[in-house]
N, C-alpha and C positions, 0 to 999 in steps of 0.2 A: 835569551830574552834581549841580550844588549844588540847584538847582531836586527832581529824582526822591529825594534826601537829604530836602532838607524837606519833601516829599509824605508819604515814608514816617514821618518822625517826629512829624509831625501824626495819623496813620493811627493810630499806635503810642499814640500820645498819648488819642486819642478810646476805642480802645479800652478803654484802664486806665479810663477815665469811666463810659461805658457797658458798665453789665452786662449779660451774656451773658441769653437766657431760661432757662435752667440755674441759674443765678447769682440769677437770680430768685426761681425757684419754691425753691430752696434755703433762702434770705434767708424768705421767707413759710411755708416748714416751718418753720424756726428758731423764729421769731418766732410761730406758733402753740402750737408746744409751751413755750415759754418763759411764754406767756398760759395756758395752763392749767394748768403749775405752780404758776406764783401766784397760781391760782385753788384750787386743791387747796390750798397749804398754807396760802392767808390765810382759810379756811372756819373760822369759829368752831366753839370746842367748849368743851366744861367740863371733856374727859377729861384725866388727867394721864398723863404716860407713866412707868410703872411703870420702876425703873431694874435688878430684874431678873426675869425670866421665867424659872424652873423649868420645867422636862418639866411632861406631865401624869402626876398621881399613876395607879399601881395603881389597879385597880378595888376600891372601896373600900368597905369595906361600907354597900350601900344605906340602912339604918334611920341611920347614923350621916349623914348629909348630906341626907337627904328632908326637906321642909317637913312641917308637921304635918297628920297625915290629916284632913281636915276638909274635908268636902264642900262644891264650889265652886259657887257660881251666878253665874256673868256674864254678862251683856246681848252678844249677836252685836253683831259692829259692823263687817260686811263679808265678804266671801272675798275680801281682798284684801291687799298689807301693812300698808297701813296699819289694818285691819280687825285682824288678825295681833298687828300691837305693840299695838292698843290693849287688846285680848282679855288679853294678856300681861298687861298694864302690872295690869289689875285685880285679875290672878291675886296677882300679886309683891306688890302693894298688900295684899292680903289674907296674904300668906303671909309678910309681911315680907321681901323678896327684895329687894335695891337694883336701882336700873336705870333710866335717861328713856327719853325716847321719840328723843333725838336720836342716844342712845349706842348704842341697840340697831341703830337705822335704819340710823349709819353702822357698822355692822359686819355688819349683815344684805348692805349693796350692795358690801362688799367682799370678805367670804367666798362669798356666791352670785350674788349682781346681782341679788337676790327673787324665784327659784324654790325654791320647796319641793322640789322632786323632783332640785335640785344634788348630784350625789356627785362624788368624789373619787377616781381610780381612779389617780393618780401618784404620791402623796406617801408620806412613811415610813412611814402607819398603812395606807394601801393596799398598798403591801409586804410589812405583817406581816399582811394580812389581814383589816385593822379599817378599811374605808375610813369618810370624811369624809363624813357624809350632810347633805342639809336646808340649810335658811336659813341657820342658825350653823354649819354643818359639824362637826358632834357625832358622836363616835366611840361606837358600840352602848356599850363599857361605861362612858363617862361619862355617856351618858344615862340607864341604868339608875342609874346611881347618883346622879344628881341629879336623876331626874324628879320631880316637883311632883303632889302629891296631886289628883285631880280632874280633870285632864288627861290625854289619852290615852296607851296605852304606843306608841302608832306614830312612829319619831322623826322621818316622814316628815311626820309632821304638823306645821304650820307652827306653832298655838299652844302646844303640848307642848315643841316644838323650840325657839324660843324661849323658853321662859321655863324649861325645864330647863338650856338654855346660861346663862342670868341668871343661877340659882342655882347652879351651877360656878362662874361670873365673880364671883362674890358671895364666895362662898368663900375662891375662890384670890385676887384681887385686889383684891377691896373692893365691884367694883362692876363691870357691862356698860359702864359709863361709864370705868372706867382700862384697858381692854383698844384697842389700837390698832393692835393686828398679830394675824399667828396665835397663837390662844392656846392 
């Protein structure tokens, strides 16, 4: 009996030692989401986090929030995103609109993941009937009221889209650079 005792307790023993393959692959989920948490939030930025976010205003009268009409010429530089922010970046530079290229980019891959043709068909403004269109996910009447002279009126449009969301973020919070969630 003393002998089949310390068989079992050695048994019992090894086990708590050795983890299960379950216990594994567990331990290595863990420890991958854990790695790319700290990889998400150790990513530099310059944005600050706004300490509060107001609704988005009423549609507002257009003339009161539009850059100045003043016809745009900028150099293509891709059909692509970054082709997209760069297009922008010249617009806003011309039309005085704040905004980098880092601030836009990172909220261009979290509102759409860089599909222009991204909508929104769950959220509160898809509810009331104004779904989340495009790169920035721009609701019809704040893109009317802050589209940027020069640029196309289709919100579908990737450089319109952007850089009429800039001039919204510009507005309401300084800059496409202090926006760090839904805006």
């Amino acid at each position: 009996m003393l002998k089949n005792t310390n068989i079992r307790a050695r048994a019992r023993a090894l086990t708590k030692i050795r983890p299960t393959r379950t216990q594994k692959l567990s331990t290595a989920g863990v420890a991958a989401l854990g790695c790319c948490a700290i990889a998400l939030s150790a990513a530099p930025s310059q944005a600050q986090t706004p300490t509060h976010q107001a609704p988005a205003p009423a549609a507002a009268p257009a003339a009161v929030h539009q850059a100045a009409a003043k016809p745009t010429a900028v150099k293509a530089s891709g059909n692509n995103l970054d082709g997209w922010i760069r297009q922008s970046l010249a617009i806003m530079k011309q039309k005085g609109i704040p905004g980098s290229y880092s601030g836009i980019y990172r909220n261009v891959m979290r509102e759409s993941a860089g599909n222009p043709a991204a909508i929104n068909n769950w959220d509160i403004n898809a509810q009331n009937g104004i779904p989340s269109k495009g790169l920035l996910q721009v609701i019809d009447p704040t893109f009317r009221a802050y589209h940027v002279a020069g640029t196309s009126w289709n919100i579908y449009d990737p450089v319109a889209n952007i850089t009429a969301a800039c001039n919204y973020a510009g507005h309401r919070y300084g800059s496409m650079d202090n926006v760090n969630s839904a805006y």
